[in-house]
Residue frames relative to the residue before (quaternion, step in Angstrom):
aa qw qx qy qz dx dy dz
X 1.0000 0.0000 0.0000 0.0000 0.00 0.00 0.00
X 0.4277 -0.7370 0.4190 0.3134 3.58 -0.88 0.98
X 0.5067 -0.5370 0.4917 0.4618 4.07 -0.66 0.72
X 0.8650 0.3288 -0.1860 0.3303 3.43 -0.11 -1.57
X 0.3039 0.5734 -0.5257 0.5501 3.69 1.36 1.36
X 0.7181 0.5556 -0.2694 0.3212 3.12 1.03 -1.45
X 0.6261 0.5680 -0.2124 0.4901 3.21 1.53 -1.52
X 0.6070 0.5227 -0.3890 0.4551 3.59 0.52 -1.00
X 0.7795 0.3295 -0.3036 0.4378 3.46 0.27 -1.16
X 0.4554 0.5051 -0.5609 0.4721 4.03 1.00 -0.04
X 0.7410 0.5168 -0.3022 0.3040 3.94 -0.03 -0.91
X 0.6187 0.5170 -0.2896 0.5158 3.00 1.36 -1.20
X 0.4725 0.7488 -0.2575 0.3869 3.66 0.98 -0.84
X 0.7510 0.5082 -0.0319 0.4205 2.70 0.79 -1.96
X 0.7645 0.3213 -0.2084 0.5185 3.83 1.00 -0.91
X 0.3109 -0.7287 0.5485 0.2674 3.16 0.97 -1.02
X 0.6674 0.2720 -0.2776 0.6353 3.69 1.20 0.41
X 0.5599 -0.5091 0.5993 0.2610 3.46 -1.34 1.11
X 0.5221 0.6936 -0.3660 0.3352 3.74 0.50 -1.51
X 0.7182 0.4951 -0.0858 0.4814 3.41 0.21 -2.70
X 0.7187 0.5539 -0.2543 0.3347 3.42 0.20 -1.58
X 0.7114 0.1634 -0.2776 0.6246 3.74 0.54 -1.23
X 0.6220 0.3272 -0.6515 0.2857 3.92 -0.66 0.40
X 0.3151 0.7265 -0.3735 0.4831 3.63 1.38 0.28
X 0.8413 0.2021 -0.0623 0.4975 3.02 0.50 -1.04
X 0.3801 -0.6218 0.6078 0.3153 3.53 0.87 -0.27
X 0.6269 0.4559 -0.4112 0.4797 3.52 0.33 1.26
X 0.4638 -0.5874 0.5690 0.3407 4.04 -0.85 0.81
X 0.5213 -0.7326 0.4000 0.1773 2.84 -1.54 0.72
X 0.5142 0.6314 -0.2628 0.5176 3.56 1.50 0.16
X 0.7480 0.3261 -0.2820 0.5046 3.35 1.96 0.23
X 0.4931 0.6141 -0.4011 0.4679 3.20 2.06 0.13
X 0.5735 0.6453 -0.3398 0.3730 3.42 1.30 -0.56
X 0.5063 0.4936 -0.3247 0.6282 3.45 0.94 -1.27
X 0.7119 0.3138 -0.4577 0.4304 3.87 -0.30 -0.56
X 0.7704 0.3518 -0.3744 0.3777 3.70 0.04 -0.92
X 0.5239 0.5985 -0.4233 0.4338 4.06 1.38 0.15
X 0.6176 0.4817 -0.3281 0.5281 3.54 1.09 -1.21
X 0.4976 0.6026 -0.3931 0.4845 3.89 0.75 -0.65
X 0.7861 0.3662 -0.2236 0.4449 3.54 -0.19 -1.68
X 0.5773 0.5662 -0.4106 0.4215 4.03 1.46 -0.70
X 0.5837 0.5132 -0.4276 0.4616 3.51 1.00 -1.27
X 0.7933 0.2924 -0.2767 0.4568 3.78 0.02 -1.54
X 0.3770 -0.6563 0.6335 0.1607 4.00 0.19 0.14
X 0.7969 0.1611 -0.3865 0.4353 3.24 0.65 1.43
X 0.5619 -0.6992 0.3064 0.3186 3.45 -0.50 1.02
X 0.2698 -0.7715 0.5625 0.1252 3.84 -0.26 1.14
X 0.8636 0.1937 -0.1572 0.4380 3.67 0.15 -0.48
X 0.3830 -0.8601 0.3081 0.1368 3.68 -0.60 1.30
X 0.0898 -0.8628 0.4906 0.0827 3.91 1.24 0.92
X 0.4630 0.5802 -0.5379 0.3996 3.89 0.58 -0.29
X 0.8135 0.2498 -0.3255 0.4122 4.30 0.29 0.72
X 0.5885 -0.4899 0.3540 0.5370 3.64 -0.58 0.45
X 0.6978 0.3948 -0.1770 0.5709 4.00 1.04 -1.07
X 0.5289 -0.6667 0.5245 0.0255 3.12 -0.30 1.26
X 0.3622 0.7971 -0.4563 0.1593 3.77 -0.71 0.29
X 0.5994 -0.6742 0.3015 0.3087 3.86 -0.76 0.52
X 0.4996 -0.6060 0.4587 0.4156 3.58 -1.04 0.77
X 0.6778 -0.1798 0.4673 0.5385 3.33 -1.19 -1.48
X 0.7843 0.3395 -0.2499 0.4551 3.37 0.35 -1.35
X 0.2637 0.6207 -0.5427 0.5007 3.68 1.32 0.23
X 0.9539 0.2133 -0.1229 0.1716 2.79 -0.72 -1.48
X 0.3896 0.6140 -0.4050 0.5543 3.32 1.73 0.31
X 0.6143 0.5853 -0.3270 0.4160 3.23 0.72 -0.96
X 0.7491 0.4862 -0.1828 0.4112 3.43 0.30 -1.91
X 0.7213 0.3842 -0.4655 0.3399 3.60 1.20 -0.44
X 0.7071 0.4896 -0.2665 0.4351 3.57 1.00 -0.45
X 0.6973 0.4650 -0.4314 0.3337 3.22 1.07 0.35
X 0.3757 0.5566 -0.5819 0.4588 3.60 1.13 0.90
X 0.7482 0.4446 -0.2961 0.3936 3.52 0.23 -1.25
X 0.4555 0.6169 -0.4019 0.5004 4.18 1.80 0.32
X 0.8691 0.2997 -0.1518 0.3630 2.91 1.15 -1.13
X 0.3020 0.8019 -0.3598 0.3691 3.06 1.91 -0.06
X 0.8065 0.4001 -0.0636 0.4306 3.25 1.11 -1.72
X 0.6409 0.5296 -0.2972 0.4695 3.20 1.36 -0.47
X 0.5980 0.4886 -0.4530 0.4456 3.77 1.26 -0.23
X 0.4500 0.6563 -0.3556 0.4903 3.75 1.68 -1.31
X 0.8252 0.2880 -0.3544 0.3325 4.05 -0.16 -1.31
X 0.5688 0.5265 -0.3939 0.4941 3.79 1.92 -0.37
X 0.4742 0.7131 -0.3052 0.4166 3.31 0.92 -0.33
X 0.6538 0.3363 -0.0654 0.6746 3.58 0.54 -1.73
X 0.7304 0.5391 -0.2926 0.3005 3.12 0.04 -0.04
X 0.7196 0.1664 -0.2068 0.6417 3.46 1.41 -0.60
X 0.5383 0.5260 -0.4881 0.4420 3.21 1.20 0.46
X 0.4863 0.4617 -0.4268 0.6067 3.87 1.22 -0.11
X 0.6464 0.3354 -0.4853 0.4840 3.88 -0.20 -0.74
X 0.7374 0.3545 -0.3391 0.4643 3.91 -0.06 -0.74
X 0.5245 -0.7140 0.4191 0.1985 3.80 0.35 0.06
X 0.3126 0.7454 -0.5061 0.3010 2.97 2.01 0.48
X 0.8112 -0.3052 0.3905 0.3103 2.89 -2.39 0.19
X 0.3940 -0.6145 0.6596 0.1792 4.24 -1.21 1.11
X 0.1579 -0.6068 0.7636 0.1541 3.27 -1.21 0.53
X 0.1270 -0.6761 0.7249 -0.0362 3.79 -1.67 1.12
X 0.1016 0.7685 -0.6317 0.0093 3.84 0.17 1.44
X 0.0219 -0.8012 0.5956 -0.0534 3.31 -1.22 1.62
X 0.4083 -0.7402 0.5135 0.1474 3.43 -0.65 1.61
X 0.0244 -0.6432 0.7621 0.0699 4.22 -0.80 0.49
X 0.2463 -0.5757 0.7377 0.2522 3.05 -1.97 0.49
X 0.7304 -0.6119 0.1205 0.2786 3.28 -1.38 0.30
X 0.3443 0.6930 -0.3548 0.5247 3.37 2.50 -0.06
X 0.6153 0.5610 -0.4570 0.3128 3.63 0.29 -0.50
X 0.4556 -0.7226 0.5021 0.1349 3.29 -0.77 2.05
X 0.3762 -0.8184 0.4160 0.1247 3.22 0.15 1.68
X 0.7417 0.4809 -0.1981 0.4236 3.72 1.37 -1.62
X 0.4955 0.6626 -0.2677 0.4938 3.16 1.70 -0.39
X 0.8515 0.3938 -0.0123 0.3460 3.51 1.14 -0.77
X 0.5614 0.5878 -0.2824 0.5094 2.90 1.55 -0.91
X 0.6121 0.3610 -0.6116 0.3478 3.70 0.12 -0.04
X 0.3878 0.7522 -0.4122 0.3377 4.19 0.82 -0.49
X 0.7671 0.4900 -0.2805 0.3046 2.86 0.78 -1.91
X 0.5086 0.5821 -0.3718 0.5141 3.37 1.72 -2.02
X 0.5405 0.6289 -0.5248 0.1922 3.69 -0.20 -1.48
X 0.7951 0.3350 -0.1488 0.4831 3.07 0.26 -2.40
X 0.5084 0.6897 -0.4644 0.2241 3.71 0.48 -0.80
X 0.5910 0.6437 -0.0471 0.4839 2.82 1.13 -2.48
X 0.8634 0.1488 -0.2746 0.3962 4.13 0.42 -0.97
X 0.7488 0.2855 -0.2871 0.5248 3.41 1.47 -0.13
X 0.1700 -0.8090 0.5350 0.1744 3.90 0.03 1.24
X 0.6580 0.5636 -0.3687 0.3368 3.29 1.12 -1.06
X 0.6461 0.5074 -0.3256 0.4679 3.57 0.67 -0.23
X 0.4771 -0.6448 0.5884 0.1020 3.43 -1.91 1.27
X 0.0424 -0.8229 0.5560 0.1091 3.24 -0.36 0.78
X 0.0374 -0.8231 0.5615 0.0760 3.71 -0.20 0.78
X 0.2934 -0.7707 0.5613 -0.0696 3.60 -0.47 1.34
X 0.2184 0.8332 -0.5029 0.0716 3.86 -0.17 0.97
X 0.3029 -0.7932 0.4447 0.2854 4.11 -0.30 0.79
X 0.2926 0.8546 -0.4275 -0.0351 3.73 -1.14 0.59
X 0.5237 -0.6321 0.2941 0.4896 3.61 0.09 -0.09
X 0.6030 -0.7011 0.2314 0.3022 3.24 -0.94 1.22
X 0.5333 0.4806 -0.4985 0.4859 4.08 0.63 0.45
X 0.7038 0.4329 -0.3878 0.4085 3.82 0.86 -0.23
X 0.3768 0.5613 -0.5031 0.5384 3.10 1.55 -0.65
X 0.6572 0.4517 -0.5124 0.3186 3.21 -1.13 -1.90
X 0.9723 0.1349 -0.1273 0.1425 3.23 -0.43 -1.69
X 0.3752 0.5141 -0.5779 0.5108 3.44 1.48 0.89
X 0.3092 0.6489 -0.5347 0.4442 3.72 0.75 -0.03
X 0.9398 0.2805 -0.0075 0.1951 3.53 0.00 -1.42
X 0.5791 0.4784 -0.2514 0.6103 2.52 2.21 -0.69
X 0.5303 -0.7332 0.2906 0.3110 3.62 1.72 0.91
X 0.3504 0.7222 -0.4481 0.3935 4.05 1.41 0.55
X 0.7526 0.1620 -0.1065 0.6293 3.56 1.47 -0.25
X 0.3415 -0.7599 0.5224 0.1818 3.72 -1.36 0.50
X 0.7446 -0.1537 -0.0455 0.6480 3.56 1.07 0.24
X 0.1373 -0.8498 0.5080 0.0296 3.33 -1.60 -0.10
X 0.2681 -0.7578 0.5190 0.2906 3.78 -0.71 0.96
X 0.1757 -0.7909 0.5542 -0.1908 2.76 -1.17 1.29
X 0.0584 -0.8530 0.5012 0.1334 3.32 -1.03 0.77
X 0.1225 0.9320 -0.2922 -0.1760 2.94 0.66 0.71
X 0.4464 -0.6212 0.6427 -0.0433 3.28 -2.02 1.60
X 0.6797 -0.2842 0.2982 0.6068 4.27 -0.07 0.62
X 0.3768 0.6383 -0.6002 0.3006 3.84 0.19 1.40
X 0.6109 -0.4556 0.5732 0.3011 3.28 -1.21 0.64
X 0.2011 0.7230 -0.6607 -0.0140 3.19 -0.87 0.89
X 0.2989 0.5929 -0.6930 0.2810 4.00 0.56 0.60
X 0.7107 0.3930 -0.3849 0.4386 2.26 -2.05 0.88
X 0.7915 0.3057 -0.2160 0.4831 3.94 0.23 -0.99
X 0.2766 -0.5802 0.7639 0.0573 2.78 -2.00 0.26
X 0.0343 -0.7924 0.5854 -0.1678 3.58 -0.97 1.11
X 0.1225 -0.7675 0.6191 0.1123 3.54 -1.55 0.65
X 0.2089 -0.7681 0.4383 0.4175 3.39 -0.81 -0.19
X 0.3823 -0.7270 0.5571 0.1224 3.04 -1.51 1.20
X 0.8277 0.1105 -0.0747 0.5451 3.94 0.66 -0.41
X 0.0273 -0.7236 0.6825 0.0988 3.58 -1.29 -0.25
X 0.0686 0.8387 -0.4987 0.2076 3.07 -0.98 1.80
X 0.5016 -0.7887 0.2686 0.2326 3.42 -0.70 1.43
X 0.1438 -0.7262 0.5208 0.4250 3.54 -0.27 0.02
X 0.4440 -0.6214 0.6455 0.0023 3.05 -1.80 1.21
X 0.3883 -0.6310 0.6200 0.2581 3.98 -1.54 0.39
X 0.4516 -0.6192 0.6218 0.1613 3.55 -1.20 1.02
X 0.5355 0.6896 -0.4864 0.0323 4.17 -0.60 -0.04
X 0.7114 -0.5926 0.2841 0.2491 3.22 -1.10 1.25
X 0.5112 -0.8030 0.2465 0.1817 3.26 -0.41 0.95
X 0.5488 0.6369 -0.2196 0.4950 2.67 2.19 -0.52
X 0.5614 0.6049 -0.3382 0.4523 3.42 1.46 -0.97
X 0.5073 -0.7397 0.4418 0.0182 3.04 -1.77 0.97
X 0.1472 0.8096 -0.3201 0.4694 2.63 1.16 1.77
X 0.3961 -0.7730 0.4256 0.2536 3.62 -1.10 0.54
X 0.3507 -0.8304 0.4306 0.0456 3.02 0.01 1.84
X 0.8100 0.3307 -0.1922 0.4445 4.06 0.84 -0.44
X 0.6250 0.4970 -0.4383 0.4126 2.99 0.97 1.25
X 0.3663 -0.5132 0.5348 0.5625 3.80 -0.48 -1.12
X 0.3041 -0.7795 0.5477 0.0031 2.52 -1.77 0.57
X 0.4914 -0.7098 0.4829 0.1466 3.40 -0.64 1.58
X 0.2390 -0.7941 0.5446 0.1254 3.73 0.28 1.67
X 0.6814 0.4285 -0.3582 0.4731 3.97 0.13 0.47
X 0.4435 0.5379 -0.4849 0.5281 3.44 1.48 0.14
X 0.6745 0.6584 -0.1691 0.2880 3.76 1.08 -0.88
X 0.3004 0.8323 -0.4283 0.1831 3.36 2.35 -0.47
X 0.7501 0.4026 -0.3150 0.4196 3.73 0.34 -1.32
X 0.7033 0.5689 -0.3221 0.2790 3.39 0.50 -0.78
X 0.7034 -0.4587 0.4699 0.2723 3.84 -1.33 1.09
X 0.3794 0.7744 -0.5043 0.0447 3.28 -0.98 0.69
X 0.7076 -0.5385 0.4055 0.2121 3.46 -1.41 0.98
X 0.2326 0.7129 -0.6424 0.1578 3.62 0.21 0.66
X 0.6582 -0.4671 0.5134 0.2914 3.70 -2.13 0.59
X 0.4911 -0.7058 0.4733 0.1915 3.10 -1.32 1.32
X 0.2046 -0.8302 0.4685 0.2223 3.56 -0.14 1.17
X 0.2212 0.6716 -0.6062 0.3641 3.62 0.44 1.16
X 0.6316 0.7183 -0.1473 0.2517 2.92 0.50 -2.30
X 0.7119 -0.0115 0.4650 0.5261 2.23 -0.17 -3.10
X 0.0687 0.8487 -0.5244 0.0027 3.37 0.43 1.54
X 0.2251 0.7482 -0.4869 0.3905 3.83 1.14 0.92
X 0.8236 0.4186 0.0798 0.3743 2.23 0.26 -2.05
X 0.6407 0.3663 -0.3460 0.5792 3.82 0.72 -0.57
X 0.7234 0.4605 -0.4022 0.3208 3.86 0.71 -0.61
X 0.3187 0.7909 -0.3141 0.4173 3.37 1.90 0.05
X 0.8066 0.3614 -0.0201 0.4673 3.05 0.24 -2.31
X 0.5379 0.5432 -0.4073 0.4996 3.75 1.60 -0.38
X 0.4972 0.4664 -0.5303 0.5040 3.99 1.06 -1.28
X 0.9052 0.3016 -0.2253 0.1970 3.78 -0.97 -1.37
X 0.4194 0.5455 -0.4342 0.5814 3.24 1.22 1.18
X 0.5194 0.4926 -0.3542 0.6017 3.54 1.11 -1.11
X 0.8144 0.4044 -0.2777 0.3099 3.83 0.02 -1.34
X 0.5754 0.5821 -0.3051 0.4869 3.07 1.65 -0.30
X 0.4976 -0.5426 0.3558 0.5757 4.07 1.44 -0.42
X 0.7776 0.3053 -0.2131 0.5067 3.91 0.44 -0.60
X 0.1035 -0.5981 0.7738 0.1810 2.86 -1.81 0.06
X 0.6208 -0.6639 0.3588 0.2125 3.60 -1.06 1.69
X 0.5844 -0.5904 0.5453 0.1122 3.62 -1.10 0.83
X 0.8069 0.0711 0.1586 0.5646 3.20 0.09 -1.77
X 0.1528 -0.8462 0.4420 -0.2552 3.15 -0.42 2.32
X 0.2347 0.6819 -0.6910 -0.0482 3.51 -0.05 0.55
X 0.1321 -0.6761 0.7099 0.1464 3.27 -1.77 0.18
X 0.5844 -0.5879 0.4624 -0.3146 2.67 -2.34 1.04
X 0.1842 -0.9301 0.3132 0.0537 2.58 0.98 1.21
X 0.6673 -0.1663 -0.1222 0.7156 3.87 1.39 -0.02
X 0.8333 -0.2782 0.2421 0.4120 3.38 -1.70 -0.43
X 0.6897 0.4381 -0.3948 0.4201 3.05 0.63 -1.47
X 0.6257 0.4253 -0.4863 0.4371 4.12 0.67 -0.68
X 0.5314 0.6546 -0.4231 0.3319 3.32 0.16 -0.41
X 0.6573 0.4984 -0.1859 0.5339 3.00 0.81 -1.73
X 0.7530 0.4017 -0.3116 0.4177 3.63 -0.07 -0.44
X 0.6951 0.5010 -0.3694 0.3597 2.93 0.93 -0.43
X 0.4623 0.6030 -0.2713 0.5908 3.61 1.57 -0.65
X 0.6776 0.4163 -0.4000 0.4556 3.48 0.28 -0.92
X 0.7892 0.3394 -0.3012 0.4138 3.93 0.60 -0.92
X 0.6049 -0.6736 0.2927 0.3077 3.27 1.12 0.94
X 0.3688 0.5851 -0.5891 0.4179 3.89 1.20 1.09
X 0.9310 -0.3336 0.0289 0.1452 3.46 0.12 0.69
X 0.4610 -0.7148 0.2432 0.4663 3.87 0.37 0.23
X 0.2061 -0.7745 0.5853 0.1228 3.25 -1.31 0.39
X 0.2254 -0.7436 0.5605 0.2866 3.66 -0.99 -0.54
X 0.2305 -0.6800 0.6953 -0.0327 3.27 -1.46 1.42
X 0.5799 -0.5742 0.5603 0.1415 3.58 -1.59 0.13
X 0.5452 -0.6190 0.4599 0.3288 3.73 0.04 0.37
X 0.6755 0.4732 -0.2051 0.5270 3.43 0.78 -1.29
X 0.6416 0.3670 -0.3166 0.5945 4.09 0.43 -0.30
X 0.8382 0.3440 -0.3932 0.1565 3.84 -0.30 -0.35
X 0.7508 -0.4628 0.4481 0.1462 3.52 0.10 1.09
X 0.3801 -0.6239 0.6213 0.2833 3.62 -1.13 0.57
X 0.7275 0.3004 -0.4076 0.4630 3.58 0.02 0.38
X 0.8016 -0.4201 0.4039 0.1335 2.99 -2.23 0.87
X 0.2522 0.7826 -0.5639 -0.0771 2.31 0.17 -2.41
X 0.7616 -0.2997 0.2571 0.5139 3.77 0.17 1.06
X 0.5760 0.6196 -0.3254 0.4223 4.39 0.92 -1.03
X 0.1207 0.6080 -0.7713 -0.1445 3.62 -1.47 -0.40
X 0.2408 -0.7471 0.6086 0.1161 3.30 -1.10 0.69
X 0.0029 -0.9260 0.3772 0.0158 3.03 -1.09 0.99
X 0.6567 -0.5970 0.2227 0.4034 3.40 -0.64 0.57
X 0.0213 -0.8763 0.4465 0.1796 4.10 -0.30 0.20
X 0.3139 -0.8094 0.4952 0.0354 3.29 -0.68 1.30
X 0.3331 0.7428 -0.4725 0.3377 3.36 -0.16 0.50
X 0.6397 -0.4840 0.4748 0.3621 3.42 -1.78 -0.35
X 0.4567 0.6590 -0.5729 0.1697 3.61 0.72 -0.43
X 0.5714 -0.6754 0.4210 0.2002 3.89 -1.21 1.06
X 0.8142 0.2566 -0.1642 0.4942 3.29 1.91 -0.69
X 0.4947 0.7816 -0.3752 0.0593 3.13 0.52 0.52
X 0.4457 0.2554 -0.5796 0.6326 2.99 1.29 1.51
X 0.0498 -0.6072 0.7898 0.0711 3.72 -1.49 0.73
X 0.5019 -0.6711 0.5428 0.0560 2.54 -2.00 0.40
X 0.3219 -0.7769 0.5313 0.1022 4.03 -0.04 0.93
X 0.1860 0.7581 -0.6238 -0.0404 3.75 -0.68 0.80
X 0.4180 -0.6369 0.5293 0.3734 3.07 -1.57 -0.14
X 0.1295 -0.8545 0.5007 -0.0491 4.10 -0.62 0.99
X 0.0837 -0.8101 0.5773 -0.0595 3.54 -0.97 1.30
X 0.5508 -0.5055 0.5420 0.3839 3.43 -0.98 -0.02
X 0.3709 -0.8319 0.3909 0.1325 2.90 -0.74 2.07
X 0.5606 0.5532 -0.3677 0.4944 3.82 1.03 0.15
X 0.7788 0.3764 -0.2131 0.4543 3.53 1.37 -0.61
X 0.0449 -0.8571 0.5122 -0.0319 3.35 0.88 0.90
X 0.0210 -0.8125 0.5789 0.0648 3.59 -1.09 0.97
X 0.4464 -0.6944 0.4023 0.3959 3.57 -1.20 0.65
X 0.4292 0.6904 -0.4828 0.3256 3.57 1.33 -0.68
X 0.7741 0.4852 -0.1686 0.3701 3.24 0.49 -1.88
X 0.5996 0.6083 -0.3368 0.3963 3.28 1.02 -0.66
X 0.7319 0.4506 -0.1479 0.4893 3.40 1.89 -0.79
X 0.6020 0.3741 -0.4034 0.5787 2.89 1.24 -0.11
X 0.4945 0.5455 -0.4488 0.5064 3.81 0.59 -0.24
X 0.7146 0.4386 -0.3089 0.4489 4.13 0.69 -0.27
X 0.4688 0.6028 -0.3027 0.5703 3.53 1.69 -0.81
X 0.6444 0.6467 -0.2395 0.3304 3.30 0.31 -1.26
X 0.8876 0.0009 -0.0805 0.4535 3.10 0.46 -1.67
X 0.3992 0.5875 -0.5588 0.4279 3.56 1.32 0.87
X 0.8624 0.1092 -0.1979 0.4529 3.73 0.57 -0.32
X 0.1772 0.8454 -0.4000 0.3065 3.06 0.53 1.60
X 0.2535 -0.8996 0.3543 -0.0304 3.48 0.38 2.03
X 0.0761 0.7971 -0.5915 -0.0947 3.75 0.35 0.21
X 0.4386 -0.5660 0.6973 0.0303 4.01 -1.67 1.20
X 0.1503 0.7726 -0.6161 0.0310 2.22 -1.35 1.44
X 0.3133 -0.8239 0.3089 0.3573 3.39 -0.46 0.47
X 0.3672 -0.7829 0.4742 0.1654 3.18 -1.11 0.23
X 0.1160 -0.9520 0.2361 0.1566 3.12 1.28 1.38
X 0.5070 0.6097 -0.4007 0.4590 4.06 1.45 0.28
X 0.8064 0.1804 -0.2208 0.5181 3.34 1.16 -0.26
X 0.5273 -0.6334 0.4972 0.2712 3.44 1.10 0.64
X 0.6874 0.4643 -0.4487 0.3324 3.72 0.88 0.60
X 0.5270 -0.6230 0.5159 0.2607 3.24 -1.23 -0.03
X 0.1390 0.8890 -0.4357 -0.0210 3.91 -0.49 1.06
X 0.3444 -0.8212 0.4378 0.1240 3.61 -0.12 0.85
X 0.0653 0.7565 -0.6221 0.1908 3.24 -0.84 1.38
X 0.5046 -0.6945 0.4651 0.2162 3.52 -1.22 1.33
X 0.3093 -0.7710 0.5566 0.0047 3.38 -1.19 1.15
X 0.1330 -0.8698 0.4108 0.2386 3.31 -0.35 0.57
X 0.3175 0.8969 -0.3044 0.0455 3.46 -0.30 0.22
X 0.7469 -0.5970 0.1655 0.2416 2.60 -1.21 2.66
X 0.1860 -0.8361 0.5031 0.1149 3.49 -0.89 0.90
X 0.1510 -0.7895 0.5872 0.0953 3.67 -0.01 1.47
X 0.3099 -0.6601 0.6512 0.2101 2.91 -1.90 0.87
């Protein structure tokens, strides 16, 4: 299909008058028509509705008119990359994270790849994992770390880049036994800090399973719009939460983390990184090697309340 069918028929769109449209273009209007007919021949349905003095789109217009920005969106992006490879300019790598992604676990990767590919942009954006997924596809991102919690994953293709335990959130002030583990159904009565399932309904429907697996499902519920609320909130002693080893940071901050013993089925998950399996990239493919050559997994050490870091290997499937 010719782009500049596509364009014509965006402009024409755009005024709603043949008239407006070709002095737009710097073309007569008796040759913009013929263009928006050969169009309607290609699709085999008539896109623009001439049967009123005011001009205006069918149905299949307007189906059309939405998907033909997001044609050209991508077609300026592959001319784009493109003469920016022939000129040896600078790569752009755009990687979506949701907000589970064991940041301390990961961040050496990032330096890794940074450190072997300077020439490359790395553009790093945070969201929840159904917006990810589907900027994935709508091709606004090349891959993405991801945990993934009831997500759509057609269409993708994924590795895993980390593995991280989940851990108990409880206020440090609370009178509680801080140097042991901690049997996460012993916790049924107690308040707790749990993700606002507006937000991040993944993620709260997670922290809702491993309560179920624990026998209860909590009473007294604030939620949290991200970690860092969360965190505060635990820290001022409204109730516990749960965090991942891989996200918590050499400091407290008012928190002890603890270990949770029990039956729950997940309480190590796994973090990958996940593209669109038809769109395969070499960037990602390199940063996806950074990743899981310098991959650090935390642990705690829950008798001394410290945190100790120790290299993990792990086996890199193609």
């Amino acid at each position: 299909m010719d782009v500049h069918l596509i364009r014509a028929f965006m402009v024409v769109a755009k005024n709603l008058s043949f008239t407006r449209a070709a002095d737009e273009l710097g073309t007569s209007q008796p040759l913009l028509s013929r263009a928006i007919r050969r169009l309607e021949d290609v699709v085999g349905e008539e896109l623009i509705d001439r049967t009123h003095r005011q001009i205006g789109l069918t149905p299949a217009g307007g189906a059309f008119l939405i998907e033909s920005q997001s044609i050209l969106d991508k077609i300026d992006l592959a001319i784009n990359s493109a003469r920016n490879a022939g000129h040896g300019a600078h790569r752009f790598l755009r990687i979506g994270i949701t907000e589970s992604v064991p940041a301390q676990s990961l961040r050496h990767g990032f330096s890794a790849f940074m450190e072997q590919r300077p020439e490359v942009s790395l553009s790093v954006k945070m969201m929840p994992a159904d917006v990810l997924t589907d900027a994935l596809r709508s091709g606004e991102l090349d891959a993405g770390l991801i945990l993934f919690n009831n997500t759509d994953r057609r269409d993708l293709t994924w590795r895993t880049v980390a593995r991280s335990r989940l851990v108990l959130a409880v206020p440090s002030a609370w009178n509680f036994p801080h140097n042991q583990e901690v049997r996460l159904e012993l916790l049924r009565d107690a308040p707790f800090v749990l993700c606002d399932p507006v937000s991040n309904p993944q993620i709260y429907a997670a922290q809702i399973s491993w309560c179920d697996e624990a026998g209860f499902r909590p009473e007294r519920v604030r939620y949290a719009s991200s970690s860092l609320e969360s965190r505060f909130l635990v820290a001022c002693g409204l109730g516990v939460g749960f965090a991942y080893e891989g996200n918590l940071g050499s400091s407290r901050g008012g928190i002890d983390f603890l270990p949770i013993v029990n039956r729950l089925q997940n309480n190590v998950v796994e973090f990958h990184l996940t593209w669109l399996a038809d769109r395969p990239s070499h960037l990602a493919h390199d940063f996806l090697k950074c990743l899981i050559e310098n991959v650090h997994h935390p642990h705690i050490n829950h008798h001394e309340h410290r945190f100790e870091r120790e290299r993990e290997k792990t086996i890199f499937r193609n």
